[in-house]
N, C-alpha and C positions, 0 to 999 in steps of 0.2 A: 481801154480795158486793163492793161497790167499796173495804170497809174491808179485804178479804182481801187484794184486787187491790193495793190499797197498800202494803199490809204485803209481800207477793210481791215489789213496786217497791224499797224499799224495801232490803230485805232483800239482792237482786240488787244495789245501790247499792253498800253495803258492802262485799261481795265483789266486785265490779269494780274500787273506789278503794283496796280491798287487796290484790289481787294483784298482786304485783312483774309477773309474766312472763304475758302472756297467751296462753293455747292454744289454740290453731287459726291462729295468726300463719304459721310454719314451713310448716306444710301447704298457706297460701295462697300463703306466696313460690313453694311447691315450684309449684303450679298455675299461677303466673305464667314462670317459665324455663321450664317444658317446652315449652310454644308457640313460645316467644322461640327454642330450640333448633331447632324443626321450623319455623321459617322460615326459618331459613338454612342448615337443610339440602338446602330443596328447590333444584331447581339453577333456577328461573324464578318466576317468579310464580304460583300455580295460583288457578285459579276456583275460587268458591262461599268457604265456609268451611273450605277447606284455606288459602288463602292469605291466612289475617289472626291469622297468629302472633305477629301483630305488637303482636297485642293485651295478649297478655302483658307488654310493657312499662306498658300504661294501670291494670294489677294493680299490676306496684309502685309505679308514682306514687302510686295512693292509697292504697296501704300504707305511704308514706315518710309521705303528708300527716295519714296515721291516727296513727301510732305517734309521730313527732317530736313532733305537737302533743299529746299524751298525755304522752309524758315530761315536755318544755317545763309544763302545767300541773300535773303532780303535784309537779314539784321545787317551784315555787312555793308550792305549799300546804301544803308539806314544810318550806319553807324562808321562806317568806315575799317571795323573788326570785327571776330564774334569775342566776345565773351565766354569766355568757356567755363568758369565757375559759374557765371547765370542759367547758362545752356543746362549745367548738369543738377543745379539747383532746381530748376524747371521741371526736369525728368524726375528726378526722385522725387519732389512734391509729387507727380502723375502717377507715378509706378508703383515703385518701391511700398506706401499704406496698405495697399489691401492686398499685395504680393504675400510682403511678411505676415499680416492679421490671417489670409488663409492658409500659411504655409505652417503659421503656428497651429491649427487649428488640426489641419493634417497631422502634428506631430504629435497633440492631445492624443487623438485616435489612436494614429501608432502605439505613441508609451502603454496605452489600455491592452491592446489585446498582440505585443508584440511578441511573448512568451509562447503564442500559441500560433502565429500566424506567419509564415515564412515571406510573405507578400510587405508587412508591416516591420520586421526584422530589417528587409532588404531596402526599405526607404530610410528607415534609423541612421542606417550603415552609410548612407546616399545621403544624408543627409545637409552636412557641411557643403557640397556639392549645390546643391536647389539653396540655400542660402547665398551662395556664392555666383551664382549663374554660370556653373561652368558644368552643369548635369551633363550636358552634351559630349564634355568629352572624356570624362572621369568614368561616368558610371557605364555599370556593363544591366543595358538593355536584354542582351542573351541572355534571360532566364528562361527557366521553367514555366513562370506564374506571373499573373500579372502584376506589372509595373506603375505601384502608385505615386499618384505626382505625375505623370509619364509626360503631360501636355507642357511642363516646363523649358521644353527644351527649343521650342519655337521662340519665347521669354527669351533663352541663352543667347541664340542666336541674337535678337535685337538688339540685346545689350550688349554684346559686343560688338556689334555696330557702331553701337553710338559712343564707345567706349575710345575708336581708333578715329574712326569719318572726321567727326565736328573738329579734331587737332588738326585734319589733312585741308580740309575748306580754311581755316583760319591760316593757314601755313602758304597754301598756294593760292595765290592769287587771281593764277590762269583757269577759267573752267575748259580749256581744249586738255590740260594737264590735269586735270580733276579725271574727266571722261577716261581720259586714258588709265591712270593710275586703276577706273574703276572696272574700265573694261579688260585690264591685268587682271583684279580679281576676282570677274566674270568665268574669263579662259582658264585660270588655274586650280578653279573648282572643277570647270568643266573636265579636264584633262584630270583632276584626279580624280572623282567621279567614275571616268573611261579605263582607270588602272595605269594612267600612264608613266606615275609616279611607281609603280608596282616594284620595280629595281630598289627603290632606296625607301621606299615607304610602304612594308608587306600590309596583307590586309587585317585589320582589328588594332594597326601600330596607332600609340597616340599620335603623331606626324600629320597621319592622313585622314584620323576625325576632326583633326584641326581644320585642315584645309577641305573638306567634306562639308564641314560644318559654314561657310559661307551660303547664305541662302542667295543663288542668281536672281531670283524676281527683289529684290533689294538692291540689286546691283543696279535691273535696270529701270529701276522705278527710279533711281539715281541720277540714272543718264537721261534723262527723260526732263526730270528735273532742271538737269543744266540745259540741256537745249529750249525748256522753255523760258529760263531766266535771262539768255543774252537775245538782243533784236534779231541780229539774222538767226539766230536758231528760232526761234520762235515765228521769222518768218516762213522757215521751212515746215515747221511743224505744222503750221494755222494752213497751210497749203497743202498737207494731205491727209490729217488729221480735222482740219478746223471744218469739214463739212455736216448736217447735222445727221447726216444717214450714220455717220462713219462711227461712233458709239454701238450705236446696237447691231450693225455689222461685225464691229469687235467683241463684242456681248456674244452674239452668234457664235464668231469663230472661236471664244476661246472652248463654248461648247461642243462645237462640232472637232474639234480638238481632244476633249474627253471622249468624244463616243468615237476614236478611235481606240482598238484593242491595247496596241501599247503607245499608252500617249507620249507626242515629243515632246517632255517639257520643257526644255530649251528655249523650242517653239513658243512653246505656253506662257513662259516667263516673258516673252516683247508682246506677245497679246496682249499679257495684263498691265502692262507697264504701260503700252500704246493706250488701250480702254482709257486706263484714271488721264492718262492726257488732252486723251479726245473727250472730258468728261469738263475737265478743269478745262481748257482752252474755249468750251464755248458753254454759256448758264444753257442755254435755252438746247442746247444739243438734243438728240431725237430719244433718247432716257428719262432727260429729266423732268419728264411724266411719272414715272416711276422712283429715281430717285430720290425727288423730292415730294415723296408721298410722307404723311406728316408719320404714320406709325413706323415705316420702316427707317425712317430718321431716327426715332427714341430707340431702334434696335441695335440702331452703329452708334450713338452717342453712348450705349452701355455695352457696343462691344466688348471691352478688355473687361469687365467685369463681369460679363457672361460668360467669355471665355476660360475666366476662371474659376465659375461656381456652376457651369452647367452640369461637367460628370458629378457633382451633388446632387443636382437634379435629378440628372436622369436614375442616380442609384438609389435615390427615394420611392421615385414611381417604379421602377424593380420590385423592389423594398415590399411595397404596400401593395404592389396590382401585380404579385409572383405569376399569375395566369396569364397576364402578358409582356412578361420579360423578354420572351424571344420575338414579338413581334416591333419591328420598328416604327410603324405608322403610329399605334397608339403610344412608344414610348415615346416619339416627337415632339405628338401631338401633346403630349401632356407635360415633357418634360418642357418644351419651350416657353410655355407660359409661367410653370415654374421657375423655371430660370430668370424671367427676367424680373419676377417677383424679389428673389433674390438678390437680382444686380440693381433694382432699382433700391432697394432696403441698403442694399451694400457702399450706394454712389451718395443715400443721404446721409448715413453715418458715417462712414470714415471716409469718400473719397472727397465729398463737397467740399468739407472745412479744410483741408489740403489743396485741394485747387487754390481756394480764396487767396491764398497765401503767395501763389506763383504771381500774382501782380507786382506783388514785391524786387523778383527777379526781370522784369521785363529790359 
């Protein structure tokens, strides 16, 4: 039995550190926007677990922190280093086109009605900031009125990610020192998070939206990451994770998770980090029924471009159907499909011909 188990382990190794492209990835982005969309369609805050759409952004964090550090250690093993001028050549061909094209696009609007609009004024001022990715920790959120641009700050967080990680994988070479390093910057969000920092970093101090601003479900979509790149991690993982229940058991829990009043998300952050594991570690796991449905595929392969033209959306269908602004179900219903109208318009003009280009950097 435990030589079969091995060989099983084993076996699943191979086929993980071989496949280019992993499947159930798309299906999970798709599962992370949809929330992301249904919270900012609803026109207030709503109670219980309608109102933590928000959580879908804590999905991609630790899909960036799964999938980056996966790339990051296969080139290495590929190649014997990373490449870090490739790496970031890569990312900016991905990113950076249709960031900047909507962020100009935002600041047309502003300049028009900025004289009259204190909402449009306040993003001017913010502006250098969303240019820069560092919205997060520059700009003051405390206003009065809403905050346009405001979804940028998930964007910040990523990129500074990727800005510090890929130096620290190319640098050390140990993944037991990787984990660690990243499970420091797990705890030291946690702890300033909890005010622990509160003596020397008061609250609203730049200091401690630096350190605030580390998103944990990146951390451990990270760690997650290296335990499935080395043999015995991977065999530990494929042995509590590698069952095909264990997916949508973790689908389960990270819901029955929301529909607790005040969620842990702590907690929430190794669900989701566990899920994309138990997701990537087996194709055929008990989801990917659902993951690899072919439309909910095109919804995560236009994730990052829905995510950045849906509040377009939904403030068209506002816009035009003022009767039902305040209801969420029709502005959902109607702005989702707009949207991906949008991302798909968006991925054939500027973001294809920029991919094509990332071959170059491989």
């Amino acid at each position: 039995m435990e030589r079969h188990r091995q060989a099983t382990s084993q076996a699943a190794y191979a086929r993980f550190i071989d496949t280019p492209q992993l499947p159930g990835l798309d299906g999970l982005r798709a599962l992370a926007i949809l929330p992301v969309i249904w919270h900012h369609a609803t026109p207030r805050l709503l109670p219980g677990v309608l109102g933590k759409g928000a959580v879908g952004v804590d999905l991609f964090f630790a899909l960036s922190g799964f999938l980056i550090t996966t790339l990051l250690l296969r080139e290495r093993r590929a190649t014997g280093t990373v490449r870090l001028g490739s790496f970031y050549a890569r990312r900016s061909l991905r990113i950076f086109p249709l960031y900047y094209v909507i962020l100009g696009f935002y600041a047309l609007r502003a300049l028009q009605t900025h004289a009259d609009s204190a909402v449009a004024q306040h993003f001017l001022d913010g502006l250098v900031f969303h240019a820069t990715y560092t919205a997060n920790w520059f700009l003051n959120y405390a206003v009065p009125h809403p905050v346009m641009f405001a979804f940028s700050w998930s964007l910040c967080v990523e990129e500074q990610f990727y800005l510090v990680w890929p130096g620290l994988v190319a640098l050390l070479r140990n993944r037991a020192l990787l984990a660690i390093a990243m499970g420091g910057a797990v705890l030291i969000d946690a702890l300033a998070e909890h005010a622990f920092f509160g003596a020397w970093l008061p609250p609203g101090s730049l200091g401690l939206r630096m350190l605030t601003s580390f998103a944990a479900p990146i951390g451990w979509g990270s760690i997650v990451a290296l335990l499935l790149d080395a043999p015995r991690g991977f065999s530990c993982a494929h042995w509590l994770l590698g069952w095909r229940a264990t997916a949508p058991l973790l689908l389960a829990a990270s819901i029955g998770l929301l529909l607790v009043p005040a969620t842990p998300y702590e907690y929430l952050s190794v669900t989701l980090a566990a899920l994309i594991g138990a997701v990537a570690l087996r194709p055929d796991n008990g989801l990917a029924w659902l993951l690899g449905w072919a439309p909910l595929c095109k919804l995560g392969q236009l994730s990052y471009a829905l995510y950045l033209l849906h509040i377009t959306a939904l403030g068209l269908v506002r816009k035009f159907l003022p009767q039902f602004q305040d209801s969420a179900l029709v502005v959902f219903a109607l702005g989702l499909p707009v949207s991906a109208l949008f991302a798909q318009a968006a991925h054939l003009a500027i973001e294809r011909p920029f991919l094509r280009l990332r071959s170059r950097f491989r």
